[in-house]
Backbone as a ProteinNet text record, in pm:
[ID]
protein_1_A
[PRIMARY]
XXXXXXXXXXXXXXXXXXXXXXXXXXXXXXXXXXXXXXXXXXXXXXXXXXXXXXXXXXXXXXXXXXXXXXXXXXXXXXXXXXXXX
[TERTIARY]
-1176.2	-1232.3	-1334.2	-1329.9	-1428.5	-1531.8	-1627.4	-1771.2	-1767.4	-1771.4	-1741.7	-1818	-1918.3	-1965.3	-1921.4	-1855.2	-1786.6	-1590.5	-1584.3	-1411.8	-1414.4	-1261.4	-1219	-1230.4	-1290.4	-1335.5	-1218.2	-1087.7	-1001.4	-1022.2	-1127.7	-1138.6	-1083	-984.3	-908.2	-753.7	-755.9	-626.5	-630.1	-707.3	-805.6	-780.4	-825.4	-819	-680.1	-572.6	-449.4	-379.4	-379.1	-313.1	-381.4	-526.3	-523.7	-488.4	-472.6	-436	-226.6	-175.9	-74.5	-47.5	-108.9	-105.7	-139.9	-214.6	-257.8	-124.3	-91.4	55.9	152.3	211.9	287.5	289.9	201.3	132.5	154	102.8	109.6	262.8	350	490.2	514.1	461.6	490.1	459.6	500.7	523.9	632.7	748.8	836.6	855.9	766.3	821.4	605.4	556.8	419.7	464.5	395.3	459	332.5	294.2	197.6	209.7	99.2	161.7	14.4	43.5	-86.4	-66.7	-132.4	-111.7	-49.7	52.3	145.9	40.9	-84.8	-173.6	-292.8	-224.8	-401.1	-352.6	-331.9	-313.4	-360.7	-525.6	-554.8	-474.3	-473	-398.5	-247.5	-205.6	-47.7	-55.9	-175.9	-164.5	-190.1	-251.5	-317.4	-143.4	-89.6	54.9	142.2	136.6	215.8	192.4	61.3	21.9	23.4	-2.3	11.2	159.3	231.2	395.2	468.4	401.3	484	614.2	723.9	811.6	822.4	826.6	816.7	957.3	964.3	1075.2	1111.1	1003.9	1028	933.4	929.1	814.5	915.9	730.3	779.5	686.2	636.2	558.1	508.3	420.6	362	235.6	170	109.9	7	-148.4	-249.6	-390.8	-387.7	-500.9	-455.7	-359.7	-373.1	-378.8	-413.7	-473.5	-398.2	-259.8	-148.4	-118.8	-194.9	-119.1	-70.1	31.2	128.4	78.3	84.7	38.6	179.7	196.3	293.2	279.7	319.4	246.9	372	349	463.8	470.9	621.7	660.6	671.3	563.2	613.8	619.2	660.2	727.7	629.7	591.5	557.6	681	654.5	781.5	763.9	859	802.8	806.2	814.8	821.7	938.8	993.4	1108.9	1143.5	1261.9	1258.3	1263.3	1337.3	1340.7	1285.8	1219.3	1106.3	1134	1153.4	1187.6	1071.4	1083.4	977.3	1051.1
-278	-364.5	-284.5	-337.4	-208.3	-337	-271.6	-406.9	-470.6	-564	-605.9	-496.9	-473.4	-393.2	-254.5	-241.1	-106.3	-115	-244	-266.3	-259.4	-228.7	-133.9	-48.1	54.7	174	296.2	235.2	284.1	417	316.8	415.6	398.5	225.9	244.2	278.2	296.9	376.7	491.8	586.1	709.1	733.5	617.6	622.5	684.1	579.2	584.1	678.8	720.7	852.1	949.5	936.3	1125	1083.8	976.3	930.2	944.6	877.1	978.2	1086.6	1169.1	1346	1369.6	1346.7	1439.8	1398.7	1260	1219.5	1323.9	1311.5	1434.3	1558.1	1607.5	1771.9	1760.9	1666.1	1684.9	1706.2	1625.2	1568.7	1520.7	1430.4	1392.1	1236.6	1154	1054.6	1017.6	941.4	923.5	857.4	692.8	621.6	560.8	482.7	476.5	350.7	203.2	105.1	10	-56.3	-125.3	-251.5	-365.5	-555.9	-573.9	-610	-673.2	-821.7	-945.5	-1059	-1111.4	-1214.2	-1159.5	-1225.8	-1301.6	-1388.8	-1284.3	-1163.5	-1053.3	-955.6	-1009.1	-919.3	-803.3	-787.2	-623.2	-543.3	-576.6	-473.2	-467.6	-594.1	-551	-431.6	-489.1	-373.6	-246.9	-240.1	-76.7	6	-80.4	-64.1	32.5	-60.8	-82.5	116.1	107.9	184.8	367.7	354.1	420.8	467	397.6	458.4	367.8	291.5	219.4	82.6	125.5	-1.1	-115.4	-231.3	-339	-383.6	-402.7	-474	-579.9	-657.7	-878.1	-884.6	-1005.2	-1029.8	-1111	-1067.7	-1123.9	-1182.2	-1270	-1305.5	-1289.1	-1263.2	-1202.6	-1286	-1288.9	-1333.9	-1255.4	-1285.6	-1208	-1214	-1095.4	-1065.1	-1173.7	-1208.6	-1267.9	-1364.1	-1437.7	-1585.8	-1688.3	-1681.2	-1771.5	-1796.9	-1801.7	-1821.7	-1736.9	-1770.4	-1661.3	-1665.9	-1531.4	-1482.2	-1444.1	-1456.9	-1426.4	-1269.1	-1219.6	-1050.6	-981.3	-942.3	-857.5	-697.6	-662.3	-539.8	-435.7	-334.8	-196.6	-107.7	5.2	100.3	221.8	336.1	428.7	523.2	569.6	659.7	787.6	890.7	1033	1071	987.2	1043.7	1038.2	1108.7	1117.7	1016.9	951.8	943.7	975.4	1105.5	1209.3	1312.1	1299.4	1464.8	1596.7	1659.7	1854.3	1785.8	1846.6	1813.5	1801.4
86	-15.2	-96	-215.7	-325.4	-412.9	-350	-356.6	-518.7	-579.2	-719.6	-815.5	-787.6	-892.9	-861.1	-834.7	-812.4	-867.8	-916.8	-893.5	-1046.6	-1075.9	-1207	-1246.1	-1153.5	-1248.9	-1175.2	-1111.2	-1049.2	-967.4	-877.1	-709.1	-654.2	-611	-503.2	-532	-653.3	-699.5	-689.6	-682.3	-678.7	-523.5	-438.6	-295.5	-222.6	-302.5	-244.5	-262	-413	-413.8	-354	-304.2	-219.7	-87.5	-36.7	106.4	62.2	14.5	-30.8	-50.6	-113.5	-153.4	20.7	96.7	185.5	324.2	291.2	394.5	351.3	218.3	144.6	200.5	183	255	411.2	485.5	620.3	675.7	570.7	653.3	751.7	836	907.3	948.8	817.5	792.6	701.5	789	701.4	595.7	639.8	516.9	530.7	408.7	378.1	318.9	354.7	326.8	355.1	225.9	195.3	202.3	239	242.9	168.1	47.2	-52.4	-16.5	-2.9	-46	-149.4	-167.8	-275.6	-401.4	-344.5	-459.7	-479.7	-420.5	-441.6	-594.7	-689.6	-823	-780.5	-784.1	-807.2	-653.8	-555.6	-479.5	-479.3	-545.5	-612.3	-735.2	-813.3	-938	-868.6	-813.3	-739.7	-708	-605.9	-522.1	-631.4	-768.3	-865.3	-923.8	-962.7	-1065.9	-938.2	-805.2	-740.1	-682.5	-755.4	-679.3	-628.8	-535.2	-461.5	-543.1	-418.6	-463.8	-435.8	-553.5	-429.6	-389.1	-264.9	-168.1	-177.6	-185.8	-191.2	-77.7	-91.4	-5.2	156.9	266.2	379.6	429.4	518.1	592.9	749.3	760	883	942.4	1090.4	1129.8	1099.2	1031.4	1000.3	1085.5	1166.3	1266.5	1362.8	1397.6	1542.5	1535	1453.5	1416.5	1400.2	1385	1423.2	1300.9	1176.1	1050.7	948.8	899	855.9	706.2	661.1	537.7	455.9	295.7	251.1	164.6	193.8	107.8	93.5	-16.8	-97.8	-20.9	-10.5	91.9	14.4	-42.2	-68.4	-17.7	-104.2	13.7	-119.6	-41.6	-168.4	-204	-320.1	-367.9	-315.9	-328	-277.3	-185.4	-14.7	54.3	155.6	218.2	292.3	378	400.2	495.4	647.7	638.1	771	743	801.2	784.5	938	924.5	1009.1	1102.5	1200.3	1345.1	1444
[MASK]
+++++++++++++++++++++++++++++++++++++++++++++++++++++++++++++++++++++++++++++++++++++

């Protein structure tokens, strides 16, 4: 989360791609696959503007708590799925 007076000035887009670039480099992650809330715009836009594809959405149980959240399934672009190891 990026404190309000800190949001737009595209840090956590900033964030993702060097956490991407440095998965890239390591290789040894096949696939990098993000769940925004499908009602959270800015971390869909982030997803969006950082690479990722979206899938469609799925629903999942969030933190344990028994109620199911609906969040859109991306996947990032770029990286392999079978990686040498």
């Amino acid at each position: 989360m990026i404190l309000p007076e800190f949001q737009n000035r595209g840090i956590a887009s900033q964030a993702v791609r060097e956490v991407l670039e440095r998965a890239r480099g390591e290789r040894k992650f096949g696939q990098i696959h993000a769940f925004p809330a499908v009602t959270n715009g800015p971390s869909n836009k982030i997803c969006e503007k950082t690479g990722f594809t979206n899938l469609g959405q799925c629903e999942v149980e969030f933190a344990g708590r028994g109620a199911l959240k609906r969040l859109a399934r991306c996947r990032a672009g770029g990286l392999s799925a079978s990686l040498p190891g």
